[in-house]
N, C-alpha and C positions, 0 to 999 in steps of 0.2 A: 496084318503084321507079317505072317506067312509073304503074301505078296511084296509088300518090301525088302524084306532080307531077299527074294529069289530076285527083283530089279536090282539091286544092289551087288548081289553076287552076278549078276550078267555084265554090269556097267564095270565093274572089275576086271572080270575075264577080257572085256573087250579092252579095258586101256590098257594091262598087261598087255596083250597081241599086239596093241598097237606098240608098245613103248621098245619092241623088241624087233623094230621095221626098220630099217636103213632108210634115211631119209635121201636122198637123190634129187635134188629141185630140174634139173632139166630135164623131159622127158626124153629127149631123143637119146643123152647121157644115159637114161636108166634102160633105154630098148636096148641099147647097144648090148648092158649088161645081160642083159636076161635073153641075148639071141646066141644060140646056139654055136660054139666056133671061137667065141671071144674072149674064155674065160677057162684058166685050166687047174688042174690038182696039183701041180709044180712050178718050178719055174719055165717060163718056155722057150730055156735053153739049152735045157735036158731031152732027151733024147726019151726019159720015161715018164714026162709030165701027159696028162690024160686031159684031153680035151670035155669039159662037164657041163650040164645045163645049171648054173647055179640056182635057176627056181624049182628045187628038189620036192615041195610041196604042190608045186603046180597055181599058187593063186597072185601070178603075177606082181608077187612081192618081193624085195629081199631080207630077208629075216636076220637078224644078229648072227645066228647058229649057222646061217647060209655063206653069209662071208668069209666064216672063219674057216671056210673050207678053199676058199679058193689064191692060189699063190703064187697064180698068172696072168695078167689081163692083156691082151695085144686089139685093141680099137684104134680105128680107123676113117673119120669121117669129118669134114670139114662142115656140116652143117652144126656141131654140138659147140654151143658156146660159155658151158661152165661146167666142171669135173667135180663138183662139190659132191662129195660123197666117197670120192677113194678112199678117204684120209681113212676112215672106216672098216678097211681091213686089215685085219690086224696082222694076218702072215702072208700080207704079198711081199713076195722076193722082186718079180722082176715086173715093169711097167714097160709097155709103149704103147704112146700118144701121139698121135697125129691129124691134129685140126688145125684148119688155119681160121675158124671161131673164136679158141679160146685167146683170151687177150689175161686170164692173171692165172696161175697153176699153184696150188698147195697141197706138201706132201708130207705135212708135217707128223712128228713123230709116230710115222712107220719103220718103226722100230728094226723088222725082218727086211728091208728092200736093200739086192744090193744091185740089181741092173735097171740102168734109166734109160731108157730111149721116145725123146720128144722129140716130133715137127711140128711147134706153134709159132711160125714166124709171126703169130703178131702178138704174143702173150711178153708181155714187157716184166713181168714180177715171176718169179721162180722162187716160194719158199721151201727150203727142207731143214727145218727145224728138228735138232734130233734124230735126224736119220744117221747117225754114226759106224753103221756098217755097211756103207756105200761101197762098193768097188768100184762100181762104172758107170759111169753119166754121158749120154751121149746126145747135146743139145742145138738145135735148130732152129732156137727162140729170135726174139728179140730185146735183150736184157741188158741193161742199162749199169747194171750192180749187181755183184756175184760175188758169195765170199766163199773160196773154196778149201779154208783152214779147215772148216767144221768138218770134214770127210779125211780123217788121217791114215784111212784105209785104201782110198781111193788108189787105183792101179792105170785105169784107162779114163780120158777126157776129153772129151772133143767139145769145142764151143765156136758153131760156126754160123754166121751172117747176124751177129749180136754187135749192141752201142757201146760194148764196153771200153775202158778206157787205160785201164789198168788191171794185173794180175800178179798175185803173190803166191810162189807153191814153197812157201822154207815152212812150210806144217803140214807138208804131203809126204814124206819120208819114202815112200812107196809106189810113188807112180812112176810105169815104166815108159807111158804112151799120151803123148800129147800134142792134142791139134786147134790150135788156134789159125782161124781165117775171115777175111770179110769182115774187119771188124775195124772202130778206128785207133786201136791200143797203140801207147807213145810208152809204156812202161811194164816190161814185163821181170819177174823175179826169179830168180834161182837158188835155190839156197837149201842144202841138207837132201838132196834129192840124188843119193848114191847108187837107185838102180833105174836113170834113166836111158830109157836103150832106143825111143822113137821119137823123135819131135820135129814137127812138122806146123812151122808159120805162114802165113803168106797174106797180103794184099793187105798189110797191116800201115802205119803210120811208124815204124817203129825205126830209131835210128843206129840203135847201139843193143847188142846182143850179147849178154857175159856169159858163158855155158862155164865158167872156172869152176863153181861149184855144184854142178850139176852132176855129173857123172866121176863116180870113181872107179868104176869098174873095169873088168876087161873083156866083156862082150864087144860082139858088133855093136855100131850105134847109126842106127841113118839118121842126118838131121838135114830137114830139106827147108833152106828158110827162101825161096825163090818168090817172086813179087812182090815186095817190100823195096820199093824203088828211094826210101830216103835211109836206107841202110848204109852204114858209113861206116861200121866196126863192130868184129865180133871176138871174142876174148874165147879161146877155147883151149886155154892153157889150164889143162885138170889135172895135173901130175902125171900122166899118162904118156908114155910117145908115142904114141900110136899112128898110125895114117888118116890122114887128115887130106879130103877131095874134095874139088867143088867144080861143079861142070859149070858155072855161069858166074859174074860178079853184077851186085846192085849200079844203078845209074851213075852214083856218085865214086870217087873213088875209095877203094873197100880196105881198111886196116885189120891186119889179121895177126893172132897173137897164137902162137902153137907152144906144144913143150920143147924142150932142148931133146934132141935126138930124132927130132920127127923125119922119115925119109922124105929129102928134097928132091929127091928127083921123083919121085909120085907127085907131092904137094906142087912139083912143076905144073898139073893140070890146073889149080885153080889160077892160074893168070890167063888161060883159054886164049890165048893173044890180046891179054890186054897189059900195057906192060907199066898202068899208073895203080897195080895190086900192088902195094906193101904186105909183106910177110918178114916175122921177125919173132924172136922168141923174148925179147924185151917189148913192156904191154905198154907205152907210152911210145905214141905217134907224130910226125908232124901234119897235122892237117892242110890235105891241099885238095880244091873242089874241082875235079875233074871229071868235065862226063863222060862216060861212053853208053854204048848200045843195050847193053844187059840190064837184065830186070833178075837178078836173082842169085841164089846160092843153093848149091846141096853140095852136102859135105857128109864122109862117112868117117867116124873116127872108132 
C-alpha cells in the first residue's frame, strides 16, 4: 500500500513538472530560445534591458515561471519553420523575427507587446488577436489580409513587400508614421488620423491619394508617394496652408488639390518642368491622360 501512494506521489510530482514546461514543437525555435544572447529582462529597446539565459534551472526546459521572466526576444534564423510557443509569454513587450521558414505567425493575445519587428517574407497569415497595446509593427511578411483597426494605439507601421490589396487607418487615431511599399494596393484610407507627420507609399497600384483627412496639425509632415507610376490625383487639402513640395510627378498627368493660401511660388517646384501638373485649390479636375518621364511624388506639407 505504502508502495502505491509513494508511485503515485512520484507520477504526480512528474506530471505537475511536466504541466508547467512550455511546449515549443520546433526544435531549432526552442534552441534559439534557450541560447544565450536572444532573450532579455526588458524590452530590447531600452537601454536597461539585461541580456538572460532563460533556462535558469539549467535542464534545457522552459518552465511557465521561466517565461514570465522574459520581455525581450530578438532571433534570428532562416532555418526555423514554426514559432509556436511565443504566444506563451505572457510579458513580452517587444518581439523580432526574422525567418524566411516561417510561412504562418501567431501572437495572439500577448496582452504586454508593443514593438513588432518581423522578416518572414514567406509567412502569408500574421495573427494578433488581442494584442491592443500595439504601438509599432514593423512587417516584412507576405500577407494577403491585414486588419489594422484592432491596434488603436498603434503610432509607427511599416508593411513592406506584402499581397495586400487594400488598407483602412480611420481606427488608428494615433499613428504618426507610415510606410506602405512593394505591394499591389489600389485602395488606401485616411480618415481620423490627426497626428500624421510621415508617410511614405511607393511601387504601389494606387491611383488616387486623398490625405484631406489625414493630418490636421501643424508640424512638418514628409510625405514621399514616389513610384506609384498610375498616380493620377492627390487631395491634400486638410485645412492647413501650409507648404506643399514635391520634387517629381507620376507617369500620368498628376491633379493636385491644396488649401487656399498655399505659397505658389514654392508649390512652383512640383511641376519640375512638367507643365500637364494641374494644381488648384478646387478638388474637382478635368481628366486628361498625359505621359511624361516621372515616376513619383514627395511632398512636404
Amino acid at each position: 500500500m505504502k508502495n502505491l501512494l509513494l508511485l503515485s506521489l512520484i507520477l504526480l510530482i512528474s506530471l505537475t513538472a511536466t504541466s508547467q514546461i512550455i511546449n515549443v514543437p520546433d526544435p531549432l525555435f526552442k534552441a534559439q530560445l534557450l541560447t544565450y544572447g536572444n532573450v532579455h529582462d526588458g524590452p530590447v529597446t531600452f537601454h536597461s534591458a539585461n541580456v538572460i539565459d532563460i533556462d535558469s534551472n539549467g535542464d534545457g526546459e522552459i518552465q511557465v515561471s521561466e517565461a514570465q521572466n522574459v520581455y525581450g526576444i530578438t532571433i534570428n534564423d532562416d532555418a526555423i519553420l514554426d514559432i509556436t510557443g511565443i504566444e506563451l509569454f505572457p510579458n513580452l513587450n517587444t518581439l523580432s523575427i526574422a525567418s524566411a521558414g516561417v510561412t504562418s505567425i501567431s501572437l495572439d493575445n500577448l496582452l504586454n507587446l508593443r514593438e513588432v519587428y518581423l522578416n518572414c517574407p514567406n509567412a502569408s497569415v500574421l495573427s494578433m488577436n488581442n494584442v491592443n497595446n500595439l504601438l509599432s509593427l514593423k512587417s516584412y511578411c507576405n500577407l494577403s489580409t491585414f486588419n489594422v483597426s484592432q491596434f488603436p494605439l498603434l503610432n509607427t507601421l511599416i508593411l513592406a513587400g506584402n499581397n495586400l490589396t487594400s488598407i483602412d487607418f480611420s481606427s488608428n487615431p494615433l499613428l504618426r508614421y507610415i510606410t506602405l511599399s512593394h505591394s499591389p494596393l489600389s485602395s488606401v484610407i485616411f480618415d481620423n488620423n490627426p497626428d500624421l507627420i510621415e508617410l511614405q507609399i511607393g511601387n504601389t497600384l494606387l491611383t488616387e491619394i486623398d490625405l484631406s483627412r489625414a493630418s490636421m496639425n501643424m508640424y512638418a509632415h514628409r510625405y514621399d508617394l514616389r513610384n506609384n507610376p498610375n498616380l493620377t490625383y492627390i487631395n491634400a487639402k486638410n485645412g492647413l496652408a501650409g507648404m506643399v513640395f514635391f520634387s517629381e510627378v507620376p507617369g500620368e498627368i498628376v491633379k493636385v488639390c491644396v488649401d487656399e493660401g498655399v505659397d505658389y511660388n514654392f508649390t512652383a517646384n512640383l511641376y519640375n518642368g512638367n507643365p500637364n501638373v494641374v494644381v488648384s485649390t478646387y478638388c474637382s479636375f478635368l481628366v486628361l491622360a498625359i505621359s511624361t518621364k516621372y515616376r513619383g511624388i514627395f511632398l512636404w506639407m
